[in-house]
N, C-alpha and C positions, 0 to 999 in steps of 0.2 A: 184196180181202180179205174183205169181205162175202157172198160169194159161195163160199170156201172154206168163211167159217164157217158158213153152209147147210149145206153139203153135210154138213160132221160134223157138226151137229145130226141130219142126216137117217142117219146111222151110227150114232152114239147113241143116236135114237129104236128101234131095230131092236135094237140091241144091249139094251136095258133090255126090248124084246118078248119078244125071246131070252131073257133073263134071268129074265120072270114064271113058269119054269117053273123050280122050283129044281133040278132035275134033268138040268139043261142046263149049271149054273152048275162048271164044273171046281175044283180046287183043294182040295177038301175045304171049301167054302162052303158047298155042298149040303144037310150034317148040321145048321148052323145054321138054315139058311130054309127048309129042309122041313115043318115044323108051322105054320109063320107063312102065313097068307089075307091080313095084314096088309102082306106082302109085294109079294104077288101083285098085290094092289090097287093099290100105290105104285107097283110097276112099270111098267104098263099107267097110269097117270095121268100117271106123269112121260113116258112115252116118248108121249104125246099132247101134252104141252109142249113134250115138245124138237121133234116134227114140227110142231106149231103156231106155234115160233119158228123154223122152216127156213122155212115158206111165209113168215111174218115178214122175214125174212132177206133173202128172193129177192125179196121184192116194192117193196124199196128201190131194186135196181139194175133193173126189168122192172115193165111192166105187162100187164094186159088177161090174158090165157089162159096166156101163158106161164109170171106167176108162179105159178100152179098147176101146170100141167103139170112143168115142171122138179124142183118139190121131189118131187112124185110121182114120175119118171123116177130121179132120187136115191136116192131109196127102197129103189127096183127093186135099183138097182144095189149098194147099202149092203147089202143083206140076201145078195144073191149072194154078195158077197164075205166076208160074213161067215161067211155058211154054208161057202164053198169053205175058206176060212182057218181058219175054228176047228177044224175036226177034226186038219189038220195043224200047225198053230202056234197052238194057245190060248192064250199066254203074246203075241202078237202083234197076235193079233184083241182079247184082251179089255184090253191095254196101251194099243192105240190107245180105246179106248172109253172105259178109265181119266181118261185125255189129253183125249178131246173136251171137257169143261165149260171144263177153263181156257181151252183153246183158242180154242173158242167166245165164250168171252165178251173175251180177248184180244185176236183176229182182228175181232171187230164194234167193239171201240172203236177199235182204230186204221181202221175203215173210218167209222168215224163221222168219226173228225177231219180223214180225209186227203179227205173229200166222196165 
């Protein structure tokens, strides 16, 4: 469980990278956060927490090199996909991103309780 909720911390982090560019942001969001640096700033801060609570994350179930490596590898992977996915299904890509916090924090306490 712990180990899922990584991985979308590290989709999360990518998606709120993605997101420090309002002009990335679909939906007619855009108009809103376009004048805001105050945005920009939050984005890039938060999505350095949520990758900072992915190595977090990983470093519960792993240690030594791997828990770094893997959330890095996550990364990788998170941003592919979100890159391939958002131009064809925005409403999919940025739902799943919606979804990562509860998730997130869902998925790490029942990993907390179940050891």
């Amino acid at each position: 469980m712990v180990e899922i909720a990584s991985l979308l911390a590290a989709y999360l982090a990518f998606a709120l990278l993605h997101a420090a560019r309002p002009e990335r942001v679909p939906f007619g969001i855009a108009s809103r956060l376009r004048g805001g640096r105050a945005w920009r700033i939050a984005a890039r801060v938060l999505a350095a927490v949520s990758f900072s609570l992915s190595v977090a994350l990983w470093r519960r179930t792993e240690a030594g090199p791997a828990a770094y490596l893997v959330p890095f590898a996550a990364l990788l992977c998170a941003a592919s996909l979100f890159v391939l996915l958002a131009p064809l299904w925005p409403r999919a890509a940025w739902g799943l991103a919606l979804l990562c916090p509860p998730a997130v924090a869902a998925l790490s306490f029942a990993g907390a309780c179940h050891g």
